[in-house]
BAMI-527509 format. One record per residue: residue in one letter; x, y, z of N, C-alpha, C in turn. Coordinates in pm, whole numbers, plus 50000, padded with zeros to 5 digits. Example, Ala and Ser with C-alpha at 12.3 -4.5 7.8 and 13.67 -1.06 7.14 Angstrom:
<recs>
A513194943150780512304955050780513204967050780/S512854977550708513674989450714512905000350787/
</recs>
This chain:
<recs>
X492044904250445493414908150422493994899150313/X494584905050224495624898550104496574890850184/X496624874050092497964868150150499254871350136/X499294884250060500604891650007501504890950115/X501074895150235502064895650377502984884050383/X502474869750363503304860650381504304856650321/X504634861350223504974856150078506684858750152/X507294853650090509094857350143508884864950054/X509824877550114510114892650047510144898449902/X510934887149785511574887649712510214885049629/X509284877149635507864874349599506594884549577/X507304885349730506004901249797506764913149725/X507654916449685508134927549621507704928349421/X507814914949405508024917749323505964915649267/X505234910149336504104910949307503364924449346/X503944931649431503804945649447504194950449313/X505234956249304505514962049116504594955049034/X504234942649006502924936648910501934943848946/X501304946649069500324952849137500174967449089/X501344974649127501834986349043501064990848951/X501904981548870501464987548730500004984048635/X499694975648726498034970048715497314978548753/X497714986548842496705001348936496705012548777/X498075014548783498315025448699498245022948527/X497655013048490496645009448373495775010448382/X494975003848505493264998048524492875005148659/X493825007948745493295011848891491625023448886/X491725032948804490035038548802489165032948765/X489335021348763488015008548755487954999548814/X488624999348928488604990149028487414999649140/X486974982649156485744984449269486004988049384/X485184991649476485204999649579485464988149683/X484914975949641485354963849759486504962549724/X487204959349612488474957249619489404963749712/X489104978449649490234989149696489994986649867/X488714983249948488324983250103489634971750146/X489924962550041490374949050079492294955450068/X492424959749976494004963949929494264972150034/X493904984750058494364994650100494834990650225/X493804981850343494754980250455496074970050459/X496144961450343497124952250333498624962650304/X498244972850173499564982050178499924989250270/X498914996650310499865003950463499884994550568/X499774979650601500674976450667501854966150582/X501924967050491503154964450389503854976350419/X503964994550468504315001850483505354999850639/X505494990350667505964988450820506714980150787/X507134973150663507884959150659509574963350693/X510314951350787511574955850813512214957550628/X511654950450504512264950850424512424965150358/X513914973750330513654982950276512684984050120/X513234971950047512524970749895510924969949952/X510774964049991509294960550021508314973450029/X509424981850167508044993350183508235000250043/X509164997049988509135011849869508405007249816/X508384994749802507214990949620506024990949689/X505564990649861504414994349867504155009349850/X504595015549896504585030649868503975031749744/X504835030349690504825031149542503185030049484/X503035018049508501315009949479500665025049544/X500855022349692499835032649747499765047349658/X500845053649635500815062249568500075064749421/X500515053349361499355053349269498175053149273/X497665044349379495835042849421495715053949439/X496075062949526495525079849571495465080549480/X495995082949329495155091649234494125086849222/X493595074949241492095069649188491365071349316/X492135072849414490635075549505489455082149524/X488155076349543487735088649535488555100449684/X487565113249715488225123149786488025118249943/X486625112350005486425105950141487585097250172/X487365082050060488815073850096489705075950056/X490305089350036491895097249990491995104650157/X490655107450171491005114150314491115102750415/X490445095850434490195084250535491865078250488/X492535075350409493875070850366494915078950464/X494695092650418496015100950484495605103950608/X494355108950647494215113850799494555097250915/X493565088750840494025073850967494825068450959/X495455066450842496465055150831497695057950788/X497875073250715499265078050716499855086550805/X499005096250807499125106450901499045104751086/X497795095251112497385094051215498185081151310/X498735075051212499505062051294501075063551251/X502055066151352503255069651298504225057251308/X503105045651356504135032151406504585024751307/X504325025551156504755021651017506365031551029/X506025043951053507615051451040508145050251148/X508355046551258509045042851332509875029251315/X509295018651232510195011551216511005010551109/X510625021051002512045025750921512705035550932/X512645043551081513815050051084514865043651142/X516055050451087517455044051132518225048251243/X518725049451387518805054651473520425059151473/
</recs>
């Protein structure tokens, strides 16, 4: 797991957007270990009480799906977006 989690918010947000836009230059040449190592750190960056936070993870994540291949695009949305709803439960607002 990335030490990204620890970082105070304002850190972790903003190295997310660096992250960003590093995907969406270079992301279809990133290795397959990498992406094994990122992907579970952003969707649970997807649960953070911070509103900025989950967006700029979103964000990242959204960009990687275009480079995924189609197995870990599926393995992405069926387990970890689709299949676990406890990331959206803690940003809804009651």
């Amino acid at each position: 797991m990335l030490h990204i989690v620890n970082l105070p918010f304002l850190h972790r947000d903003t190295m997310l957007q660096a992250l960003r836009f590093c995907l969406l230059g270079a992301g279809a040449k990133m290795q397959a270990a990498n992406r094994k190592q990122l992907v579970p750190t952003l969707v649970e960056l997807l649960a953070s009480p911070e509103d900025s936070t989950r967006a700029a993870a979103s964000g990242c994540v959204g960009v990687l799906c275009s480079f995924l291949p189609d197995e870990e695009l599926a393995a992405l949305l069926i387990q970890d977006l689709l299949g676990r709803v406890g990331w959206m439960k803690s940003s809804l607002i009651l």
